[in-house]
N, C-alpha and C positions, 0 to 999 in steps of 0.2 A: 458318533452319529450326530448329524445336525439337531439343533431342536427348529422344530418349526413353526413358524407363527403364521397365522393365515388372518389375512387383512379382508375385511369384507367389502364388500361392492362399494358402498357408500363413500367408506375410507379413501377407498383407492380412488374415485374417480377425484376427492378432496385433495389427497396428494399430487394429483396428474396437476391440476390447476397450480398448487403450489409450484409446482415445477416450473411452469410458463412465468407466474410471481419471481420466483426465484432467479431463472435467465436475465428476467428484464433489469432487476436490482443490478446483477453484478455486473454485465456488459454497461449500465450508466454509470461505475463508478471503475471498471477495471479499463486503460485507455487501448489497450491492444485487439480488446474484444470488439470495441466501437469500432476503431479504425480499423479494422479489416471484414465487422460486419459479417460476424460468427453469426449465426439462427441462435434466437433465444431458447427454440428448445433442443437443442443442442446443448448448452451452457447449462442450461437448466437439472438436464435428463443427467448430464456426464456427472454432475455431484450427487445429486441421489442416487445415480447408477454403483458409485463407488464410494455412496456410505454405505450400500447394500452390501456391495462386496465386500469392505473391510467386517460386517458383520459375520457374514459366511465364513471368512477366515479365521473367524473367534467362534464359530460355531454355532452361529443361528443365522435364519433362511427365513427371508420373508415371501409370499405367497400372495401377489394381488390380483384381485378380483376385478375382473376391467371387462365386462360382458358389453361394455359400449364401443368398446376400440375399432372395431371392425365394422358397425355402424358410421362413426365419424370420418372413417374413411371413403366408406361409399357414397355418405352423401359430400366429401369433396368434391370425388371427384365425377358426381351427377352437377356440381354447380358447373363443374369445368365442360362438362355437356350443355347445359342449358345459356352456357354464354357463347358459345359457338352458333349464332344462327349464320344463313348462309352466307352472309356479304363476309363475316370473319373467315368462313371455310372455305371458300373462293382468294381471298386473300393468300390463306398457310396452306394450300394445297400443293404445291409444287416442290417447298422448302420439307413437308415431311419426307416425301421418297431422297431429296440430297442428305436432310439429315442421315436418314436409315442406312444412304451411300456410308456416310462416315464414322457413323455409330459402327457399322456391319466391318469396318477397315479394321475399325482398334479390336474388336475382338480378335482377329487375325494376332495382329502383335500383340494384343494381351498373354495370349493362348504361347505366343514363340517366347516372349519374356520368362512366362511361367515356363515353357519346358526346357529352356537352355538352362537358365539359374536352377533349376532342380538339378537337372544333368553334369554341371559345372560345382553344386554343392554334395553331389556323391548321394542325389536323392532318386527314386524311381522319375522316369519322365513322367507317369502318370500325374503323379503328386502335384507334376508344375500345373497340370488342368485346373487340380483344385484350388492352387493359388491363382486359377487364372479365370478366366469367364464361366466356369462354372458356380462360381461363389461370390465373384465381383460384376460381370451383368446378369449372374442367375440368383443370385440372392439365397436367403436359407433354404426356402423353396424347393430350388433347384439343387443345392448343396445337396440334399439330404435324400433327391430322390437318387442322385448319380451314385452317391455313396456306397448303398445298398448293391446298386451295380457293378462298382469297382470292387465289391469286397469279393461277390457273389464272383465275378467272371476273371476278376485277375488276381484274388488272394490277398487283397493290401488288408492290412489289419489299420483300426483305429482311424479308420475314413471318415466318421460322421462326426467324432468331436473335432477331427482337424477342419471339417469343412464349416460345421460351427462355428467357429472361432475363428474362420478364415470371413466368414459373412460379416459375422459382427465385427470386424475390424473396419471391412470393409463400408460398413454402415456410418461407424463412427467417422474416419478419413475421408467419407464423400462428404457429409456433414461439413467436415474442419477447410477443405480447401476448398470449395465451388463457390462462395462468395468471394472473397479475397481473390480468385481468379478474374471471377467478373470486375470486382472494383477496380481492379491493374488495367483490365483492356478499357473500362469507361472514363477512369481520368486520366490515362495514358494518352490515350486516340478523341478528346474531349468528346465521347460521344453522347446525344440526348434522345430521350423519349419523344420520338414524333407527338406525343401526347401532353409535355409538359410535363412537370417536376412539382406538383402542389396536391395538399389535400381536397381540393376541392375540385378534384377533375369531372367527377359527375353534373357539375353546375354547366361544363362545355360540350362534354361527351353521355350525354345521358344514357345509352346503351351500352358504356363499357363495365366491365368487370376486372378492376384494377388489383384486387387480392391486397391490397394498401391497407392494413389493418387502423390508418391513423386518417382515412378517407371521413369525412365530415360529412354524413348523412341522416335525410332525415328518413326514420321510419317508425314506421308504428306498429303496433300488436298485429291487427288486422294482418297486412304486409306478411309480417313473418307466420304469422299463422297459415297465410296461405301458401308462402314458399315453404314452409315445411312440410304441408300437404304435400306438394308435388315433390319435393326433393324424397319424400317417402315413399310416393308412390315409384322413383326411380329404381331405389334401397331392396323397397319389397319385390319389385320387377326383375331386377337383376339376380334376387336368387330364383325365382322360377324360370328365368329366361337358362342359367346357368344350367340348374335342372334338367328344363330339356332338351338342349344343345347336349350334353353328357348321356341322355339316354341316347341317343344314335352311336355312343361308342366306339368314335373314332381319336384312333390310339393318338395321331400325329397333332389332332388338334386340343392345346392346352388354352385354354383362354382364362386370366382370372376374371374373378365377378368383378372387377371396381371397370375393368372393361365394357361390362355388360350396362354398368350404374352412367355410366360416359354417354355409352351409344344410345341410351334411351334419354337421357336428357338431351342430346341432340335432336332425337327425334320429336321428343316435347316442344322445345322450344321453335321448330323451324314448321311445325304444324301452327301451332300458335301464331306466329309469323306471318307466315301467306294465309290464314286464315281469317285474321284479325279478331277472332272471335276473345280473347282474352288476351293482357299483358302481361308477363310476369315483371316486377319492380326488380330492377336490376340492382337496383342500390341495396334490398334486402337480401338476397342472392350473391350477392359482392361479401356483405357481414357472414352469414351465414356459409358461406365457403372457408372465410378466414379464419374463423372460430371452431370451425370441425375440422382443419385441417392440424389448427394449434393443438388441439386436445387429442388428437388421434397419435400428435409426434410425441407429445408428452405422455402419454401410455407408452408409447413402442418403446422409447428411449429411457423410460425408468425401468424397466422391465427386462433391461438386457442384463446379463447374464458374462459381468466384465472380467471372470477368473477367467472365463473359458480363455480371455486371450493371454492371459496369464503361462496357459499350459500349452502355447503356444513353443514349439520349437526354434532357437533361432535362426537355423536355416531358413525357417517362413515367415520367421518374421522381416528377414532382410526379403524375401522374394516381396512380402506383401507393401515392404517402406519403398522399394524400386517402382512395382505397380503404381503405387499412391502418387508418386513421382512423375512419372509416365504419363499418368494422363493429365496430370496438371501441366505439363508441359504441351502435351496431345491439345486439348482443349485450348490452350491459350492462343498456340501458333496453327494449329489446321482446324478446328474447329472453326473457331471466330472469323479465319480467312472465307475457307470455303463455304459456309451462312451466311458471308454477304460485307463483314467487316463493319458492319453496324451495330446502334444499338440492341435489338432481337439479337443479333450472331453472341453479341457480347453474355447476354441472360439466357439462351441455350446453351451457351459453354457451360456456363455455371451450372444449368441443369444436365449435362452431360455428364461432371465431377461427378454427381449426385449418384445417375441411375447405374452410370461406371463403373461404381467402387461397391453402390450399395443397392436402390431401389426407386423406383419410381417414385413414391413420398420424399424420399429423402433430395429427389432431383427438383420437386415442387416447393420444397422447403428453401431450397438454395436460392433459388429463382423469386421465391415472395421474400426474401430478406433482400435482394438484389433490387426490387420494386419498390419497396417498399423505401428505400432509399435514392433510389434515382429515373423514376417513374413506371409509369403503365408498361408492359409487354406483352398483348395479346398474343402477339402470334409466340413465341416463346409456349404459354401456356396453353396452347394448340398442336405446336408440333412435337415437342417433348413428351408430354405425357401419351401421345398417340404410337409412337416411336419407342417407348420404354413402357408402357405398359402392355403391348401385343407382340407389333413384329418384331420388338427385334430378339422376343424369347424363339420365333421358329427359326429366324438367323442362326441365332446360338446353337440351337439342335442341329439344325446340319453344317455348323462349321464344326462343332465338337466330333459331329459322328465322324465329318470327314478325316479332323485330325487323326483317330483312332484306328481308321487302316492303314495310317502312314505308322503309328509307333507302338499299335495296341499287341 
């Protein structure tokens, strides 16, 4: 039996930090990481993740206390609401439904990928589901709720660790490939950010919200005090908005909260807007999105739980290195094409890798290391996360069910 250590709140959010410290060190001095523009909390996460693990394997289990993680999340992605006012949402409206066109395609082949290679490896066709969009566009989320159903309605034994371990892989691989995708297509095809390429884009574009963690702004206390205000008031909004959209108990509609923390900072901000009655400083909003988005990855990604892929079969784990494969290839050539062959198509590939393999954070992480390096991409940050944080989990549901009368 493990012994267990349990890390208190304080620790652990100390350690999250370290983590982000730690990404940045090693990607400045390792040239691989630079050049292909790995996410620092990614580098970061995957060495703490697997000092954990070599500890578990000597037998002790550490226990962190991260009661803010889910917080930093929501206020992400309320900044990524509040930087949407209309003129942005008028611009990315048409490009989400192409997206969702092609996001909604590769589930199809993800789902045939997964169930030939399971069928060709002497495994149940079911099993290819779970190497397939159930665990890579549904995340653990969804893994865990399908699971219970597989076991329940068709007997498969050991469904919840395999899909465990199918997410977290998947988290990891969207992580490792969606930047290096985008850098291929951006200095392949020379393409630039209609916005320019510098820290200093707010001195031109004073309304944008460039997610540039290296953006040269000034702000003050004041400032953040008051976007914290409202970024709280999104936070706190979206679990009661959750609340009572969930009391009318309708089964088909799953919405998560970081959706609910989106839609109301849009609403904030496009009130405020046509109103005139206050601004919000975009520039603090800009900080304050980058820095709860850093520390939110940095909790998810020390926190995982890297034996489980361990106990990974290698049947799936060849299913899930094909998958990983697939879309990075997906992404490169039909993505980027049908988005427009520009810079945006370029940083929603990248955020494609992301929600593909693993989750919407993880698609937002791809796409701010991708800006962060070669400019601004509002619309990217508009249509991605609207696309991978909602529709395209009711997608999923009825392409899954539909697959399931053809082989259930």
């Amino acid at each position: 039996m493990n012994q267990l250590i349990s890390v208190g709140a304080l620790e652990s959010f100390l350690i999250a930090i370290f983590v982000l410290f730690l990404g940045h060190f090693i990607n400045a001095r390792v040239s691989v990481f630079k050049k292909f523009n790995i996410p620092e909390p990614i580098v970061g996460g995957l060495v703490v993740a697997g000092a954990i693990t070599a500890l578990h394997l000597n037998g002790i289990e550490l226990e962190f206390h991260l009661p803010l993680q889910h917080t930093f999340m929501l206020m992400f992605f309320a900044t990524v609401g509040l930087a949407a006012n209309y003129t942005q949402l008028l611009k990315g409206g048409a490009k989400v439904f192409i997206f969702l066109g092609v996001a909604s395609l590769y589930i199809v082949l993800q789902n045939g990928i997964g169930i030939s290679m399971a069928t060709a490896l002497g495994l149940d066709p079911l099993m290819g589901l779970i190497a397939g969009s159930i665990t890579l566009s549904g995340g653990h989320g969804t893994g865990a709720a399908w699971s219970q159903t597989f076991q329940d309605a068709y007997g498969l034994e050991n469904v919840l660790e395999i899909a465990m371990a199918s997410a977290t892989f998947g988290l990891v691989m969207g992580g490792i490939i969606g930047s290096p995708v985008a850098q291929r297509l951006v200095e392949k095809n020379k393409l630039k950010s209609q916005y320019g390429n510098t820290n200093n884009t707010h001195e031109q574009f004073p309304e944008l919200v460039t997610y540039n963690e290296n953006e040269q702004d000034k702000v003050t206390a004041k400032k953040v005090i008051e976007t914290l205000f409202v970024l709280l008031i999104c936070v706190t909004g979206a679990k009661y908005l959750e609340q009572w959209v969930s009391s009318f108990e309708i089964s088909w509609l799953m919405i998560p909260d970081f959706v609910y923390a989106l839609f109301i900072g849009v609403v904030i901000t496009n009130v405020l807007e046509v109103t005139k009655v206050e601004k919000l400083d975009v520039e603090t909003v800009d900080i304050l999105g980058a820095v709860s988005l850093a520390l939110f990855l940095a909790m998810a990604l020390m926190s995982l739980k890297l034996w489980n892929i361990l106990d990974l079969a290698l049947p799936f784990l060849a299913i899930l290195m094909v998958q990983s494969l697939m879309l990075a290839l997906f992404s490169y050539f039909v993505t980027y094409r049908v988005m427009g062959r520009n810079y945006d198509a370029a940083v929603i590939s990248s955020g494609h890798c992301g929600f593909g393999l693993g989750a919407t954070p993880t698609a937002v992480m791809n796409m701010g290391s991708v800006v962060n390096r070669f400019g601004p991409s509002p619309q990217a940050f508009m249509v991605v996360p609207i696309v991978g944080a909602f529709f395209i989990d009711i997608v999923n549901l009825i392409i899954l069910q539909t697959t399931l009368t053809f082989i259930g």
